[in-house]
C-alpha positions as CSV (number, residue, x, y, z in Angstrom):
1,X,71.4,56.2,57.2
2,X,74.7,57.0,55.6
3,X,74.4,54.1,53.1
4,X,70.6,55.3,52.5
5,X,70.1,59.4,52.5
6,X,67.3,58.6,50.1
7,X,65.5,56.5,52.8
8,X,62.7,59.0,54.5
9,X,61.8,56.4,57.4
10,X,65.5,55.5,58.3
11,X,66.2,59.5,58.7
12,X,62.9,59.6,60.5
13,X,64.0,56.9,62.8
14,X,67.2,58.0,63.1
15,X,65.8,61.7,64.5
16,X,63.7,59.9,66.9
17,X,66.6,58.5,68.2
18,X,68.4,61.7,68.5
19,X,65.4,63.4,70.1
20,X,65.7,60.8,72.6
21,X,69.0,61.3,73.0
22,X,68.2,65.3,73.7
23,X,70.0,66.0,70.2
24,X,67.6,68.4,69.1
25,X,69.7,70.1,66.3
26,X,70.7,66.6,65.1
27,X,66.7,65.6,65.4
28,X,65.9,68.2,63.1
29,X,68.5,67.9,60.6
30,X,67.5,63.8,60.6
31,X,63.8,65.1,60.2
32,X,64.5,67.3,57.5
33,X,66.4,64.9,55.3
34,X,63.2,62.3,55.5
35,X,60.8,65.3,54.6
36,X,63.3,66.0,51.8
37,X,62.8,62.8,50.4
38,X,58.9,62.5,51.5
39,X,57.0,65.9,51.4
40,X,53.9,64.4,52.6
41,X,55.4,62.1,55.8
42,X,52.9,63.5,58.4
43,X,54.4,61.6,61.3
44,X,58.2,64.1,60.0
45,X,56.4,67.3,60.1
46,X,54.9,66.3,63.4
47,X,57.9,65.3,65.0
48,X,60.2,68.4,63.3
49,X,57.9,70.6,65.0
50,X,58.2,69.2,68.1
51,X,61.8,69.7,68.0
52,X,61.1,73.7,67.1
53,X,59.2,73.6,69.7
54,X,62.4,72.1,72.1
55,X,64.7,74.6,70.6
56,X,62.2,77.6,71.5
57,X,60.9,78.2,67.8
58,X,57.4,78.4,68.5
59,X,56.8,80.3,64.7
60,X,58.6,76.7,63.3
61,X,56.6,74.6,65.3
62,X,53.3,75.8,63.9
63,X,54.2,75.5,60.8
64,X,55.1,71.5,61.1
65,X,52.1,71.3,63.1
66,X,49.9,72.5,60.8
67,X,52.1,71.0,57.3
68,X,51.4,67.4,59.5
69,X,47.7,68.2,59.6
70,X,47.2,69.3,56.1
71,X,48.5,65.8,54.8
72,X,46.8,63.8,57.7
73,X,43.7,66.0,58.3
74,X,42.5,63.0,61.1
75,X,46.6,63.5,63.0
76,X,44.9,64.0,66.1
77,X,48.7,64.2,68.2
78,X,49.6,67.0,65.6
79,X,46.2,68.6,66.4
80,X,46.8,68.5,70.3
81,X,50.3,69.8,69.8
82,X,49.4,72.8,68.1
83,X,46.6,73.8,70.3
84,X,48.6,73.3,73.1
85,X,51.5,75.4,71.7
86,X,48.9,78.3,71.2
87,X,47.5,77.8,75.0
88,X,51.4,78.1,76.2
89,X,51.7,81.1,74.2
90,X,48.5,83.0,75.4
91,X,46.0,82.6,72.6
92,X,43.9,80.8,74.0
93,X,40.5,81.6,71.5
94,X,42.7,79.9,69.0
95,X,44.1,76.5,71.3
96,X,40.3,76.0,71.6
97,X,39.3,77.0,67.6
98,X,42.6,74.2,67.3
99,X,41.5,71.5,70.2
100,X,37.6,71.7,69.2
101,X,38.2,71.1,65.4
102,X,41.0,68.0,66.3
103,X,38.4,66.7,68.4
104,X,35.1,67.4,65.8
105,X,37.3,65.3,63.3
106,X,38.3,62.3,64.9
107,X,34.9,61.9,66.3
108,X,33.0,62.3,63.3
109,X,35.0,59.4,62.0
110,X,35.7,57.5,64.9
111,X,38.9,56.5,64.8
112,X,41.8,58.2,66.8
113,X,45.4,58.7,65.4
């Protein structure tokens, strides 16, 4: 990654790696740099906010949630994510505005993400 900052999917890769590795602040950072260079990598957004959501920054994580869902309005995982953080966090009205409208999507279409 060090030879190729400019590469969104090798930072991407990279931060999976590190999220496996429980390197959450690393994760991030590696997510951040291949949103920096791709504003509109859904799959970045989705996986930063899980990491928010690891270091306890619920506020964060809906905001990559919902970034990931504005570029990929069918991201069904970003969908689930983000209604389940809103269950966890006792807004349950929402989780199920969230969940219902994930579902409606990628069933009027018929294809799954």
């Amino acid at each position: 990654v060090a030879a190729e900052p400019a590469n969104a999917h090798a930072n991407y890769d990279l931060g999976k790696s590190e999220q496996q590795l429980d390197n959450a602040r690393e994760a991030a950072a590696a997510y951040e740099r291949a949103i920096a260079v791709n504003e509109r990598f859904d799959a970045a957004h989705y996986r930063r906010g899980v990491v928010a959501e690891t270091l306890c920054d619920p506020k964060e994580a809906d905001r990559y949630y919902r970034k990931a869902i504005t570029i990929n309005p069918r991201f069904a995982k970003a969908f689930a994510k983000l209604g389940l953080l809103y269950l966890n966090h006792e807004y349950p009205k929402l989780a199920g505005e969230v969940l219902s409208e994930g579902v409606r999507i990628n069933d009027s279409e018929g294809t799954r993400n």
